[in-house]
MARDOMAR-211173 format. One record per residue (C-alpha): residue number from 1; y, z, x; residue in one letter. Coordinates in steps of 0.001 Angstrom, whole numbers. Layout:
// MARDOMAR-211173
n_yy_zz_xx_res
NUM_Y_Z_X_a
...
// end
This chain:
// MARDOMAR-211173
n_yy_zz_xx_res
1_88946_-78707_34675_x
2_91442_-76117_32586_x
3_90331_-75817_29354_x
4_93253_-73355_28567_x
5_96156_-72861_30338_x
6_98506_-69442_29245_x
7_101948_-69350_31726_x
8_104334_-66631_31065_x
9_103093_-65736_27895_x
10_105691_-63338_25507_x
11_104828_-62084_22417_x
12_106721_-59489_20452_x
13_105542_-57997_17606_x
14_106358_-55178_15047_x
15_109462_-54124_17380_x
16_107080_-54009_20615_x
17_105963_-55771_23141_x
18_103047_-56790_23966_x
19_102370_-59819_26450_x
20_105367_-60110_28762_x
21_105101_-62979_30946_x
22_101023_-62867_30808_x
23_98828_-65799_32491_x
24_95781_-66656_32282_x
25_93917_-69742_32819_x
26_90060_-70897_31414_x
27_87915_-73183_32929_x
28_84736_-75012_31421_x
29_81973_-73325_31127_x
30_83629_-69539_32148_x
31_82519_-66636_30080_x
32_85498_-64172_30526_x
33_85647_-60776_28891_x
34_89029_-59716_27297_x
35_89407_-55922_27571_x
36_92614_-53521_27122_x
37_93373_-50201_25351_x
38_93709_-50391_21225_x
39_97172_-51938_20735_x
40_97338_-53700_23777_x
41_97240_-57223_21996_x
42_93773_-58581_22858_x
43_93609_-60112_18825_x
44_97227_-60708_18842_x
45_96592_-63261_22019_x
46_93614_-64807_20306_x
47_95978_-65501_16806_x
48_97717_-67251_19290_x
49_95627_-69181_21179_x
50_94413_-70760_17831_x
51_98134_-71497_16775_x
52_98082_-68985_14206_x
53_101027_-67227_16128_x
54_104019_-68390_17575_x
55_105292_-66593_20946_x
56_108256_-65885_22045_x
57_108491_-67349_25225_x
58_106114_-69135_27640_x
59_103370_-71413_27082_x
60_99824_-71618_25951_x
61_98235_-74926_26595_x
62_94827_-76597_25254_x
63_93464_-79452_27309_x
64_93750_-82858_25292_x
65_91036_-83116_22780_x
66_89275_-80345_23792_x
67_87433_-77864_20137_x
68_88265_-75122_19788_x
69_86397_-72299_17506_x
70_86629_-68695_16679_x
71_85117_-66319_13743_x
72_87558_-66284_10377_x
73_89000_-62836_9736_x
74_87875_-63849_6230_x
75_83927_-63550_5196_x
76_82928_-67230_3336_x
77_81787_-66575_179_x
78_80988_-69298_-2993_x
79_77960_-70193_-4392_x
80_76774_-72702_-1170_x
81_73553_-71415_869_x
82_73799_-69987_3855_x
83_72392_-72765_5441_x
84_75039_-75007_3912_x
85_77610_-72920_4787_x
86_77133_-72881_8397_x
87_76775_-76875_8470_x
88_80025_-76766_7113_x
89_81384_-75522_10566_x
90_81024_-78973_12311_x
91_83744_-81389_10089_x
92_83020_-84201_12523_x
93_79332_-84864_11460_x
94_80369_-83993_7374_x
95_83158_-87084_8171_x
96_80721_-89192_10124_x
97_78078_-88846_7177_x
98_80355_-89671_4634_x
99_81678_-92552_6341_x
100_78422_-93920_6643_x
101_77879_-94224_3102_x
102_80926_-96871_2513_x
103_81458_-97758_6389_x
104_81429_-101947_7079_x
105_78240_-103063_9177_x
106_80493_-103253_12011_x
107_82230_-99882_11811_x
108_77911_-98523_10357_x
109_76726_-98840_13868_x
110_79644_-97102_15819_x
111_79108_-94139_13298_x
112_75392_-94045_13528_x
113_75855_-94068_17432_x
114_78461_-91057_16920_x
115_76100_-88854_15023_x
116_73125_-89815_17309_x
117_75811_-88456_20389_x
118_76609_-85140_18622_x
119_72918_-84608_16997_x
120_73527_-84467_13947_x
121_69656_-85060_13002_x
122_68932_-81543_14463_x
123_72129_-79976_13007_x
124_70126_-78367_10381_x
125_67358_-77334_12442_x
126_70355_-75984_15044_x
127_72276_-73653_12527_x
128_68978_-72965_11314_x
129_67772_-71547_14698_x
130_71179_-69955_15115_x
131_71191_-67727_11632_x
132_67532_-66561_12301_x
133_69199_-65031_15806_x
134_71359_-62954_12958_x
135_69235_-61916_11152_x
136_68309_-64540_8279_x
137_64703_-65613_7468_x
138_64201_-69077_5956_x
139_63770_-67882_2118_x
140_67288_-65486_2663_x
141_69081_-68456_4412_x
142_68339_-70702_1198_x
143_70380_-68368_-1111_x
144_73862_-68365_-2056_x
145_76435_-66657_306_x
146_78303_-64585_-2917_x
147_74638_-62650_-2826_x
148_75485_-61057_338_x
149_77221_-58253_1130_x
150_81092_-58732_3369_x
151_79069_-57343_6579_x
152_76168_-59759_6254_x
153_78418_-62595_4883_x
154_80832_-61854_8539_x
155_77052_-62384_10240_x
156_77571_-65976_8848_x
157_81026_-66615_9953_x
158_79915_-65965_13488_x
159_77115_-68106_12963_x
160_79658_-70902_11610_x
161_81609_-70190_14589_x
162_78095_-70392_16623_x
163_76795_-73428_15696_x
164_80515_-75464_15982_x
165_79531_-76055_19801_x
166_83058_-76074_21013_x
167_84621_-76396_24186_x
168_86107_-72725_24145_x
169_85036_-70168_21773_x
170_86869_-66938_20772_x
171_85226_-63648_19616_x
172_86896_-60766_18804_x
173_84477_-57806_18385_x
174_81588_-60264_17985_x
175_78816_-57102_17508_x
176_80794_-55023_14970_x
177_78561_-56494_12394_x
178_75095_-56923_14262_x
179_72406_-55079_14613_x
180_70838_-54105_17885_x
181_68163_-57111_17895_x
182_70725_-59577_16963_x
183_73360_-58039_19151_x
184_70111_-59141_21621_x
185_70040_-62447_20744_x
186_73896_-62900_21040_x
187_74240_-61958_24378_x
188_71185_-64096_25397_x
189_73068_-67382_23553_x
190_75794_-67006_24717_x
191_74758_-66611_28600_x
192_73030_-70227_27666_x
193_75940_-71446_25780_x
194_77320_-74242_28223_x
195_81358_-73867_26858_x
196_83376_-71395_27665_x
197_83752_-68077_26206_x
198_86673_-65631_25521_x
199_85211_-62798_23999_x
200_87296_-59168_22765_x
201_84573_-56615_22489_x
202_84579_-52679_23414_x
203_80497_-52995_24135_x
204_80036_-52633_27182_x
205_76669_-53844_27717_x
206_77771_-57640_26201_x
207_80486_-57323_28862_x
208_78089_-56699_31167_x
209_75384_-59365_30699_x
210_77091_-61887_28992_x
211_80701_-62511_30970_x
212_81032_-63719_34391_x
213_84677_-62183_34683_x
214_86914_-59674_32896_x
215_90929_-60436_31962_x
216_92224_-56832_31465_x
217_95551_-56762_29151_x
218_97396_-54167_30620_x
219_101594_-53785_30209_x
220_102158_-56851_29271_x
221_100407_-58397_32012_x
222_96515_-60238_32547_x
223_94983_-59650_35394_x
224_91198_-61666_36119_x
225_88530_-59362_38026_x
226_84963_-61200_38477_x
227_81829_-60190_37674_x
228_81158_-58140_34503_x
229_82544_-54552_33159_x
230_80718_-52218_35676_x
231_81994_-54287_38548_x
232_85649_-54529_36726_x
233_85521_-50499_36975_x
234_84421_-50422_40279_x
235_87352_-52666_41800_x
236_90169_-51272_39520_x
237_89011_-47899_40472_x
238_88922_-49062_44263_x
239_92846_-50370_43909_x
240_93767_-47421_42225_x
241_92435_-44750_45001_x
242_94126_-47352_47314_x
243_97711_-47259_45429_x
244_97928_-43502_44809_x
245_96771_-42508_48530_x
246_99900_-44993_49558_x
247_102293_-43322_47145_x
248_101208_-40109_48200_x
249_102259_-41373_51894_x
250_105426_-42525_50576_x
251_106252_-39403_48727_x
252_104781_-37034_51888_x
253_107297_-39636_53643_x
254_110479_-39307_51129_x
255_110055_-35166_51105_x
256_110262_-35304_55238_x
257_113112_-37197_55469_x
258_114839_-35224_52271_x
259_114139_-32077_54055_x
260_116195_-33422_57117_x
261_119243_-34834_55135_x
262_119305_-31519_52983_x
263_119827_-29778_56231_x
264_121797_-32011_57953_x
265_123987_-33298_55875_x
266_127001_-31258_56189_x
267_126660_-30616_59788_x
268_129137_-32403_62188_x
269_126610_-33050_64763_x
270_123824_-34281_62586_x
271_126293_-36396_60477_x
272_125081_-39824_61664_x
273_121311_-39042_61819_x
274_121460_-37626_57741_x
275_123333_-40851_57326_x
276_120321_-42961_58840_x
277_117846_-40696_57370_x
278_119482_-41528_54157_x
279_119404_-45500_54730_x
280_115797_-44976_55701_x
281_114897_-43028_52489_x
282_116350_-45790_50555_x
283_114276_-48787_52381_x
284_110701_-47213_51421_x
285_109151_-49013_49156_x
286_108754_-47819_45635_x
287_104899_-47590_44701_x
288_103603_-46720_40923_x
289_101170_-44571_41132_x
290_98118_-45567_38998_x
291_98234_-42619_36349_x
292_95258_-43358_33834_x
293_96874_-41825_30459_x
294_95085_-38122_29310_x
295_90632_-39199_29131_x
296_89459_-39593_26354_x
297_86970_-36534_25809_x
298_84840_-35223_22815_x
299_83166_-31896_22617_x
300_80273_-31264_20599_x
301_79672_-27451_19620_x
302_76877_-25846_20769_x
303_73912_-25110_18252_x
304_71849_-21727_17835_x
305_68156_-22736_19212_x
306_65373_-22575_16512_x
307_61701_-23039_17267_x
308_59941_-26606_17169_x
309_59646_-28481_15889_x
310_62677_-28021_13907_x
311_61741_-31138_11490_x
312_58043_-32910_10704_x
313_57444_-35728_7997_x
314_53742_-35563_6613_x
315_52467_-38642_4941_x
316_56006_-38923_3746_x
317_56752_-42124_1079_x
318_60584_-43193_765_x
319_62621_-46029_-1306_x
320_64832_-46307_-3828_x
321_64288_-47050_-7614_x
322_60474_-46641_-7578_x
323_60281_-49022_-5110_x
324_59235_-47930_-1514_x
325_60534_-48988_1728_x
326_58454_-46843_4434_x
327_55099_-45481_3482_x
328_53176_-42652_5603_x
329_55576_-41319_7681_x
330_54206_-38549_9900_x
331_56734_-37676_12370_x
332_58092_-34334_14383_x
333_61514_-34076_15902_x
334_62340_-31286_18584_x
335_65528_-29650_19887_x
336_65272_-31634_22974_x
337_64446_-34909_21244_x
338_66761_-37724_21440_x
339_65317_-40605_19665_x
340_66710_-43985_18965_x
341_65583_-46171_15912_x
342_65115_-49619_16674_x
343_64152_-52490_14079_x
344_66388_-55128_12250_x
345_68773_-54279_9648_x
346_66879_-53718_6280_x
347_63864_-52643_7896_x
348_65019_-49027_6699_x
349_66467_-47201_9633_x
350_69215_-46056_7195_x
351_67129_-44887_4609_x
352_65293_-43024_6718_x
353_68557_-41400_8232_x
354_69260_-40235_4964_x
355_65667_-38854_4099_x
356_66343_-36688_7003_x
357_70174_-36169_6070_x
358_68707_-35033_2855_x
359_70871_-37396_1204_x
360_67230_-38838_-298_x
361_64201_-37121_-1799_x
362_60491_-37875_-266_x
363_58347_-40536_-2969_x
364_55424_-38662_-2000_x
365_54296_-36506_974_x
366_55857_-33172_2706_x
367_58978_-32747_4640_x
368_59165_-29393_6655_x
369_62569_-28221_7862_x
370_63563_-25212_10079_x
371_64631_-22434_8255_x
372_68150_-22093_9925_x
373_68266_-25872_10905_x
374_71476_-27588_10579_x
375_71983_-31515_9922_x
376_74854_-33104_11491_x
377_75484_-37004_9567_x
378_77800_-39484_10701_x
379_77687_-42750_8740_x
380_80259_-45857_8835_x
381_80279_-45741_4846_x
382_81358_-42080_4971_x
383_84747_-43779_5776_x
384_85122_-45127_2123_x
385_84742_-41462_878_x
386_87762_-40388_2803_x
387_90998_-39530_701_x
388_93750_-42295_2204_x
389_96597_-39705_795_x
390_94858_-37191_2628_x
391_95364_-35972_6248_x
392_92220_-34899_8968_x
393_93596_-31276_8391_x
394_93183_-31325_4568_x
395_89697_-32430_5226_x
396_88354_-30415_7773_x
397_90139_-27210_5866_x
398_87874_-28321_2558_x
399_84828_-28441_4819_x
400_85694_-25027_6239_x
401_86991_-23363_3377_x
402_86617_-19922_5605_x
403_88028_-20818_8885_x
404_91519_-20168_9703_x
405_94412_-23088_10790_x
406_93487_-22642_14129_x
407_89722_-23017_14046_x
408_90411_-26127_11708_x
409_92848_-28049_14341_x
410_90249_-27084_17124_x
411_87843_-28692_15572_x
412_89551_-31382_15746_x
413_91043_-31298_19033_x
414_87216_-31886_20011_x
415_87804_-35354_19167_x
416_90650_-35888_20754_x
417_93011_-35557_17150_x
418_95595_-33524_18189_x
419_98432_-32301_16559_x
420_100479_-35931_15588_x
421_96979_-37439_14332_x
422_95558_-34091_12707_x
423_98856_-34646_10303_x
424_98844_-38409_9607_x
425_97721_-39560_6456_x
426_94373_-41245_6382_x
427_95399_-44419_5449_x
428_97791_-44778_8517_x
429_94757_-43759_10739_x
430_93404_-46489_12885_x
431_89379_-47415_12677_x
432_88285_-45288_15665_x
433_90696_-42200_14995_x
434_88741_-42126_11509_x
435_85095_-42502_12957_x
436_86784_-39736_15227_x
437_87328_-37280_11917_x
438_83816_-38475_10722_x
439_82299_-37019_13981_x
440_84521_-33924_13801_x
441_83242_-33057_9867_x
442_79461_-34200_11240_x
443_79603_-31236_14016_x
444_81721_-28379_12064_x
445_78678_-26505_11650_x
446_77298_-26773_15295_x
447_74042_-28425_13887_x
448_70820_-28482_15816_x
449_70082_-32027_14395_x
450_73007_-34760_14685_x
451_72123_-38176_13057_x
452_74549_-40956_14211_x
453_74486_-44252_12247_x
454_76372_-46949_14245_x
455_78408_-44434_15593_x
456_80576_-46633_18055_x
457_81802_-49543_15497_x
458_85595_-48885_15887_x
459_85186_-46652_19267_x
460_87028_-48641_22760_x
461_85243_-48233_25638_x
462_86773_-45320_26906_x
463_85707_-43169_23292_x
464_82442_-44707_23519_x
465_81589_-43312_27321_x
466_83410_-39825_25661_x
467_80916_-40121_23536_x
468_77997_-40581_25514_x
469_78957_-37738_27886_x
470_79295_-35281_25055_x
471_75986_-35979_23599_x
472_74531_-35347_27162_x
473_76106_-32348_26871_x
474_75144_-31708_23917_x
475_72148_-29351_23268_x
476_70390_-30399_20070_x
477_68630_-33072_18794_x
478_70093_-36628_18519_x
479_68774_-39468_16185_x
480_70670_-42689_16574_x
481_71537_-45757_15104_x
482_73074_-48269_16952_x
483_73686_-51836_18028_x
484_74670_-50571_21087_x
485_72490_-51055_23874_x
486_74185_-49168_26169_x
487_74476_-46079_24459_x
488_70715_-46557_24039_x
489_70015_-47052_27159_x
490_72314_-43561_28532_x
491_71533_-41502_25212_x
492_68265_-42001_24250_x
493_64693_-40778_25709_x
494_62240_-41740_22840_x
495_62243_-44935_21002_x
496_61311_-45135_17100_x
497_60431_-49166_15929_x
498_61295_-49115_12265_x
499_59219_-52347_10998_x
500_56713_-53614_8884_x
501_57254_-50422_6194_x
502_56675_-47798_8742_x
503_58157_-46108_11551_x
504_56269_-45872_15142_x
505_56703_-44823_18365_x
506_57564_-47176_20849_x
507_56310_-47011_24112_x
508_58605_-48669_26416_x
509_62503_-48550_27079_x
510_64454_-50820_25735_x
511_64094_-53673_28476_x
512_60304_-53894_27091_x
513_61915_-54139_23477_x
514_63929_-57055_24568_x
515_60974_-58797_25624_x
516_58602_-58071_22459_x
517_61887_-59436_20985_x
518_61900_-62775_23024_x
519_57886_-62961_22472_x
520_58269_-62767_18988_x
521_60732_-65516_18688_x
522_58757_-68300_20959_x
523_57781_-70821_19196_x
524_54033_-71575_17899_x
525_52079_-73016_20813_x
526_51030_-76683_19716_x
527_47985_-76593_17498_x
528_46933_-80715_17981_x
529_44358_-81374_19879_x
530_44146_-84183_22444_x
531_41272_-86292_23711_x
532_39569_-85285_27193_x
533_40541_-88644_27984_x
534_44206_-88132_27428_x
535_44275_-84370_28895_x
536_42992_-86019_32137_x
537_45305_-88852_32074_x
538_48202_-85853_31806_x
539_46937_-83985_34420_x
540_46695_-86534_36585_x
541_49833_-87571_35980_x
542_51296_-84166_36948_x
543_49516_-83966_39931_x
544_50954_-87018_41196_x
545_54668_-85525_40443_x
546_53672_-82003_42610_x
547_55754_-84176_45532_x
548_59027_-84477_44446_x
549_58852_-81288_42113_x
550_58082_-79541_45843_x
551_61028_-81005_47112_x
552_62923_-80083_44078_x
553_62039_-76251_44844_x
554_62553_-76285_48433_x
555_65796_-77487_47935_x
556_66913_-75250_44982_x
557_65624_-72148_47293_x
558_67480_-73163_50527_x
559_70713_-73818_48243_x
560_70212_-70163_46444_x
561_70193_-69153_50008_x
562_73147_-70779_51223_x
563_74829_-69683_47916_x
564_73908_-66108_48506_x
565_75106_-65907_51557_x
566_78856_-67338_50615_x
567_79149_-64929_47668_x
568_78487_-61939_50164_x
569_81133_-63534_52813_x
570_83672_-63745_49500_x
571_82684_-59921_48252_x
572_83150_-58420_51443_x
573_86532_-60148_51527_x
574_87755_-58891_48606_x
575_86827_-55674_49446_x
576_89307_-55335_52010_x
577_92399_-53796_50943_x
578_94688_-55967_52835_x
579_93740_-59232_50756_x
580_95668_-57510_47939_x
581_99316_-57153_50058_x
582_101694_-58650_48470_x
583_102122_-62134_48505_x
584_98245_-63128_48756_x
585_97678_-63698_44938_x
586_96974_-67311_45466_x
587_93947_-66186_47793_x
588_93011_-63553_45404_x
589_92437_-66733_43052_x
590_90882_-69058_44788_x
591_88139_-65797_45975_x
592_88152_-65295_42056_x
593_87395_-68936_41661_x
594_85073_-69435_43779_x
595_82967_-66742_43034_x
596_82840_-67718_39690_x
597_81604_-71335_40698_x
598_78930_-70104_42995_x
599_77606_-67483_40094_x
600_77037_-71411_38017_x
601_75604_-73183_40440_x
602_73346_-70530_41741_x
603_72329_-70128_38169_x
604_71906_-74122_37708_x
605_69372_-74219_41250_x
606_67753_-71093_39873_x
607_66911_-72854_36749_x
608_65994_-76204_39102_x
609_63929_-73781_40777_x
610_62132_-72408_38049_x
611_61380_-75755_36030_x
612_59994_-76787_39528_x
613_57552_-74062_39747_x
614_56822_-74302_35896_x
615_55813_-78101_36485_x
616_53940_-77401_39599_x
617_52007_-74443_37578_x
618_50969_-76615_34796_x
619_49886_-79946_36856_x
620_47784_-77261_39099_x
// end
């Protein structure tokens, strides 16, 4: 069934624009990415969705009764609890309980049957669950929501959005405001999260593990590719070698036959043939080449090598007002050192980024620095000490008060600010184009250390892999913040844990940190005891359901197999190049559709499967 239904979507906006007869449609239970270059209108098309824009032309329809939810552009604030807060995102059970207080016997029973439907009895214990993912203990999710800063208090208006349990939910940048341990525990929901999803988000890794298919905004038009980001690359790259290698036919063609008519033309003789060449040269087919606009690219300069280790804490206290927040640091970093901090937000990965920074004086203990070393310090908040009046130029020129124009607009050219952008004003600069200037003024001294907090919150995709690329390149040290996984994954080769007051070596990668994670959160095993009477009775009981729970397995594997082996017939259809010819879009679809359906119900015999084997484990 079609959740949502978008035909010939238009939308103009501002003078431009930017859906032009766009479709898409949504099924229960899909999780499809939404991805497009900055401007494309990926937000603009979810204001829309939820009614809060009207387009010009076309149609976008929600099945009947169906809930929709999506995170407010505004943080909630007031003096409710954060608890509170998020129970206020499900107004059916608030009307349900107040109707029970005044509701007729008759009309009692239908809406104590309603709320037993929707759970409202674990509703607490649900939102509950849901702002721990983010971030919030028990005591912090009993305070008021005006304590909280507008970054944590837009944790709690995805958690609202969260714990709504709709039938389609839209995110837009859901991880902008997470750290990496919750951005974690997001993707894991919403992989279990049994409505469907339409997420806008330039991390890649959430596209990767959480979506099942990615609707790319591009010209007006949406076009659905299965499977997550890296496979969206793969195929569009695929179609694009495919398209330019014809248009390079049909231009080798068009010069061939242009060469003969330019000869020809005029001759008596050759008259009729120019005349056919000419009639033939106007029947080829006109083919767009796929021109990707200029790459994004960033260039780090290269720092002047000092010995190691270039930076070592001894014993080292740090906090703020007296009061510390890590205690005995002893630590070393290294040129060649490229170390990620992991730990939840307020654990002090910050304030430790600024000990370093020197931006904060050691409690107690030694810090040793390299004489010649250089510090290199990106941080989101460094974007409030901009001047909006201000252009990049005027910036970079006060940070290198001896450098001449030139040297100041090639520093910025290394992050892709060229000559328009180096000469807007600040406050007419988007998000990324000012985390771009914040990198540029980070790296005008060619530092040996660069310290990156959360560099990639207003990056796309494409300035996030620039990124990554020009910190492989790059030949110093690297100490990063992030909440991206994959820029941990490609960047990093030591891992810092940041918990508990301290800071530790972790040794693992990050897929080990995702399981400490889900260790951690299990719930406590039961702590009653039973009777040796009863444990028998229990396990005798399970042994007598090993029979069906065999069959149960046997049939989940043979339909995994079956399953497997249809997704593999689909794939290597849709490799071939001739299913995209024109006038095969409806097969292109139903492939599409297909695949998605097989990726659910091998993931509902796989979890058959498992609960089979679980059973049979325990009764053995």
């Amino acid at each position: 069934m079609s959740l949502l239904v978008i035909s010939g979507a238009v939308i103009r906006l501002g003078g431009r624009t930017l859906l032009d007869g766009a479709d898409l449609t949504i099924d229960q239970g899909r999780r499809i990415g939404l991805v497009g270059r900055n401007g494309a209108g990926k937000s603009t098309l979810l204001r829309a969705i939820c009614g809060e824009l009207t387009i010009d032309g076309g149609d976008i329809r929600l099945a009947n009764r169906a809930r929709l939810a999506t995170v407010r552009q505004e943080a909630p604030e007031g003096p409710a609890s954060l608890l509170d807060t998020v129970l206020l995102g499900d107004p059916e059970r608030l009307a349900l309980l107040k109707e029970a207080e005044t509701a007729e016997p008759m009309r009692l029973a239908e809406v104590h049957e309603r709320l037993r439907a929707i759970g409202a009895d674990s509703a607490p214990a649900r939102a509950a669950t849901i702002l721990a993912g983010l971030g919030f203990d028990e005591a912090t999710q009993a305070r008021p929501v005006a304590e909280f800063s507008g970054g944590w208090r837009m944790r709690v208006a995805l958690a609202t959005a969260l714990f709504a349990a709709p039938d389609l939910l839209l995110l837009d940048e859901p991880t902008n405001h997470l750290d990496l341990e919750a951005t974690m525990w997001l993707e894991g929901w919403i992989t279990r999260f049994p409505g469907a999803v339409l997420i806008v988000s330039h991390d890649r890794g959430l596209l990767d593990r959480a979506v099942e298919a990615i609707a790319h905004l591009d010209k007006g038009k949406i076009s659905l590719t299965p499977g997550g980001f890296d496979e969206f690359v793969r195929i569009r790259t695929e179609k694009a070698m495919q398209q330019n290698a014809a248009a390079a036919q049909i231009v080798r063609e068009r010069a061939h036959i242009q060469s003969f008519i330019d000869r020809f033309r005029y001759k008596a003789s050759k008259a009729r043939q120019a005349q056919a060449r000419i009639k033939a040269l106007e029947r080829l087919p006109q083919i767009d080449s796929v021109i990707e606009d200029t790459p994004t690219r960033f260039n780090f300069p290269q720092p002047q090598r000092i010995a190691p280790p270039i930076l070592a804490l001894d014993r080292v206290t740090i906090g703020y007002d007296g009061k510390p927040i890590l205690r005995n640091l002893s630590l070393t970093i290294d040129m060649d050192d490229r170390i990620a901090l992991l730990g939840a937000n307020g654990n002090g990965k910050s304030t430790l980024a600024k000990l370093i920074a020197e931006r904060l004086e050691p409690m107690s203990g030694e810090m040793r620095r390299g004489p010649r070393l250089k510090v290199g310090y990106f941080a989101q908040h460094q974007t409030e000490e901009l001047v909006m009046s201000e252009n990049p130029i005027d910036h970079m020129a006060r940070a290198l008060p001896r450098a001449l124009p030139p040297q100041v607009r090639a520093q910025l050219a290394r992050f892709g600010l060229d000559a328009d952008r180096a000469e807007t004003p600040i406050a007419n600069l988007s998000g990324g184009e000012k985390a771009r200037l914040l990198l540029a003024l980070a790296t005008r001294d060619a530092p040996q250390l660069l310290i990156l907090d959360e560099p990639t919150n207003h990056l796309d995709i494409d300035a996030r892999e620039a990124l990554v690329k020009a910190l492989s390149d790059f030949e110093g040290a690297v100490l990063l913040i992030t909440h991206d996984p994959h820029l941990v994954d490609l960047v990093a080769d030591r891992l810092w844990l940041v918990a508990d007051g301290t800071v530790k070596p972790f040794d693992g990668d990050l897929d080990d940190y995702r399981a400490l994670l889900v260790e951690r959160a299990r719930p406590a095993a039961r702590t009653e005891t039973i009777t040796r009477k009863d444990d028998r009775r229990e396990r005798a009981e399970a042994r007598a359901a090993l029979a069906p729970l065999r069959k149960q397995a046997k049939d989940a594997e043979a339909k995994l197999a079956k399953l497997t082996a249809e997704r593999a017939a689909i794939e290597t259809k849709m490799a071939d190049p001739a299913l995209y010819a024109p006038g095969r879009a409806s097969e292109i679809t139903a492939a599409n559709a297909r695949l998605a359906a097989i990726k659910r119900e091998a993931a509902a015999a796989e979890e058959a499967w498992l609960a089979a084997e679980e059973a049979m484990e325990a009764a053995s």
